[in-house]
C-alpha positions as CSV (number, residue, x, y, z in Angstrom):
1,X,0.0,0.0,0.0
2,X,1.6,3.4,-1.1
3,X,2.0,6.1,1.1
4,X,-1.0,8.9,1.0
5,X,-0.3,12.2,0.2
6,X,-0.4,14.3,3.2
7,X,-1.2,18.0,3.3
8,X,-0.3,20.8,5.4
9,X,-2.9,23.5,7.3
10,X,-2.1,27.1,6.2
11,X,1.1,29.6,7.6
12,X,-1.7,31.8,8.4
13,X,-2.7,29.5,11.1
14,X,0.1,30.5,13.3
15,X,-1.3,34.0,13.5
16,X,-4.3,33.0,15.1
17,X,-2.8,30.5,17.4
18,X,-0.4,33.4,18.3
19,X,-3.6,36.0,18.9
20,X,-5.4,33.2,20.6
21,X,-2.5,31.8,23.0
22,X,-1.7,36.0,23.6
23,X,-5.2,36.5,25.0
24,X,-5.7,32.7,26.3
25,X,-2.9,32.5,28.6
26,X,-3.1,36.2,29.9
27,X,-5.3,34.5,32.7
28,X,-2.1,33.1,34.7
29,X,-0.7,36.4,35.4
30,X,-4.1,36.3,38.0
31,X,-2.5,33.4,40.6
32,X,0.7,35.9,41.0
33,X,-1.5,38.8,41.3
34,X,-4.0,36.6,43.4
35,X,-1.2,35.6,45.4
36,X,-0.3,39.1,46.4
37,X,-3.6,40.0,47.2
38,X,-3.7,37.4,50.1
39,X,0.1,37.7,51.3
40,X,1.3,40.8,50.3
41,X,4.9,42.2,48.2
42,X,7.5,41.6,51.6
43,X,10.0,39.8,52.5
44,X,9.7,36.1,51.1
45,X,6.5,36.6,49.4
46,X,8.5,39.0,47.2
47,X,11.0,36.2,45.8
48,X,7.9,33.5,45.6
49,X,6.5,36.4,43.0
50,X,8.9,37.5,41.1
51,X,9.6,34.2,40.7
52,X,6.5,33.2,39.4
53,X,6.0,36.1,37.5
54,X,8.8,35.4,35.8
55,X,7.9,31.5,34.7
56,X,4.2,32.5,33.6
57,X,6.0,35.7,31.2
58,X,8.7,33.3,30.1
59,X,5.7,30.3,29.2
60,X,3.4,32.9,27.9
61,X,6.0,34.0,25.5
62,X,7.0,30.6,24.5
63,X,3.0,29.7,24.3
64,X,2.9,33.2,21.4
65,X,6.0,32.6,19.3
66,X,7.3,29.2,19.6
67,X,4.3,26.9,20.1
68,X,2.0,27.9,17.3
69,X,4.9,27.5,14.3
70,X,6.2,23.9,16.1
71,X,2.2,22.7,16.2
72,X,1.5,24.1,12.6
73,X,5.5,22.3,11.2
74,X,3.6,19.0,13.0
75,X,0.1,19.4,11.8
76,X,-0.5,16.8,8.6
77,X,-3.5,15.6,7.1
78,X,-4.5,12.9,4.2
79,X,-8.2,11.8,2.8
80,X,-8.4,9.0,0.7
81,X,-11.5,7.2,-0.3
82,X,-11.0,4.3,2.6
83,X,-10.1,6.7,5.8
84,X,-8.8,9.9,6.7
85,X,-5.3,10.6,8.8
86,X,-4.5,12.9,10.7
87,X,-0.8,13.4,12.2
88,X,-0.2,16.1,14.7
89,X,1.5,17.2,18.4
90,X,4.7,18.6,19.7
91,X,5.9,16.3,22.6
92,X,3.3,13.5,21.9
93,X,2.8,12.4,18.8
94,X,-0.5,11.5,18.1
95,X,-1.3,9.5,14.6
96,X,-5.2,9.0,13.9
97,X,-6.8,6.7,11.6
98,X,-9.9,8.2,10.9
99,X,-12.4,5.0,8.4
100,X,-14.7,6.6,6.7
101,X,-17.7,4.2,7.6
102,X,-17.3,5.9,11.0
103,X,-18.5,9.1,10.0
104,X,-21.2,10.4,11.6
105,X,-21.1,13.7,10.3
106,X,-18.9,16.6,9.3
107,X,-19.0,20.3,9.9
108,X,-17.2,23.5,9.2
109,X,-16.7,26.2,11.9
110,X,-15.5,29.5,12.1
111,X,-15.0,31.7,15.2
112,X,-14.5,35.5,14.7
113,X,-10.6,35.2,14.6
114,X,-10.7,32.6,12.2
115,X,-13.0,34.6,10.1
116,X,-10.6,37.4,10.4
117,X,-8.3,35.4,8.8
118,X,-10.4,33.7,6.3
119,X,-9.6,30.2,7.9
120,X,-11.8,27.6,8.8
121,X,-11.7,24.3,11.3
122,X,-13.2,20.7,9.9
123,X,-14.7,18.8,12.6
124,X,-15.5,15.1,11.6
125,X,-17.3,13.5,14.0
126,X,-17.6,9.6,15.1
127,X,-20.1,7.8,17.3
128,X,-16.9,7.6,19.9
129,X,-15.2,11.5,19.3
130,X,-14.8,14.4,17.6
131,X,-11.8,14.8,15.3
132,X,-10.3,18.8,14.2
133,X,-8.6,19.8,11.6
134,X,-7.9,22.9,12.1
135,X,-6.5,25.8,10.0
136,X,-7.6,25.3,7.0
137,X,-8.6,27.9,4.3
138,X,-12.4,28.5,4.0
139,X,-13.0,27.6,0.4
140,X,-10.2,24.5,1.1
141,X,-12.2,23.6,4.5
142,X,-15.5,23.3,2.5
143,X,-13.9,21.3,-0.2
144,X,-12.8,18.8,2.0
145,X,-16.4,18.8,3.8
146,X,-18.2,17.7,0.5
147,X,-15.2,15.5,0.2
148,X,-15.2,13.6,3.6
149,X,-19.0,13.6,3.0
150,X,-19.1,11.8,-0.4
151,X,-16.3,9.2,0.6
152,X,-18.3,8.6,3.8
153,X,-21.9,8.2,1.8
154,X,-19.8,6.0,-1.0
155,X,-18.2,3.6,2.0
156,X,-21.7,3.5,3.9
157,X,-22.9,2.4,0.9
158,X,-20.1,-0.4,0.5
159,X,-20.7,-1.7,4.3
C-alpha cells in the first residue's frame, strides 16, 4: 500500500494560534497577582512572585512565538476514499486513523478570529469523538467537507 499524500494546514494558522494563546494565557498572570492579594509584596512573598511572575512571562512568551509555528510544522492531514489521517502534536505524537464508515457527520466552523483570517476548522465527528482539523482555508475547508461527506456516503454504501 503506497503512502498517502499528506497536506499541510495554512502559515496563516500561526497568527491566530499566536492572537489566541496571547489573550488565552493572559489568565495566569491572575495566581501571582491573586497571590499578592492574600500575602502581600514583603519579604519572602516577594522572591515567591517575582519568581513566578517570571515563569508564567517566560511560558506565555514561549505559548505566542514558539508553540503555534512547532504545532503548525507537525500538523499533517491525508483523505483517501477508505479513511482519513490525521498526524499532529509537539511532545506526543498523536497519529489518527480516521475509516470513513465511521462518519457520523462533518462540519465546518469559524470563530471570529478565524474569520478574520479567512480560515476555517473541519470537525468530523464519530459515534466515539470528535476529530479537528484545524486551520484550513475556508474555500479549502469546505472542499474537504463535500469531500469527507461523499467518501463517507460512497463507504456506507459499501458496508
Amino acid at each position: 500500500m503506497s503512502e498517502p499524500s499528506f497536506h499541510k494546514i495554512t502559515p496563516r494558522a500561526i497568527r491566530v494560534w499566536q492572537i489566541g494563546n496571547f489573550i488565552g494565557n493572559l489568565f495566569f498572570f491572575g495566581i501571582p497577582a491573586a497571590y499578592a492579594a492574600v500575602f502581600g509584596w514583603s519579604g519572602f512573598h516577594f522572591w515567591i512572585l517575582s519568581i513566578s511572575v517570571t515563569f508564567i512571562f517566560i511560558a506565555w512568551m514561549l505559548s505566542i512565538f514558539l508553540t503555534p509555528y512547532l504545532t503548525w510544522k507537525n500538523w499533517r492531514y491525508a483523505i483517501n476514499e477508505k479513511e482519513i489521517e490525521l498526524k499532529h502534536g509537539v511532545l506526543i505524537k498523536t497519529h489518527t486513523l480516521i475509516p470513513l464508515s465511521r462518519v457520523q457527520h462533518v462540519d465546518t466552523r469559524q470563530g471570529p478570529l478565524l474569520r478574520w483570517y479567512n480560515l476555517s476548522t473541519v470537525t468530523i465527528s464519530t459515534a466515539a469523538t470528535t476529530h479537528e482539523i484545524p486551520g484550513l482555508d475556508t474555500q479549502l475547508a469546505d472542499r474537504v467537507r463535500r469531500e469527507i461527506s461523499t467518501y463517507a456516503r460512497l463507504a456506507e454504501d459499501d458496508v
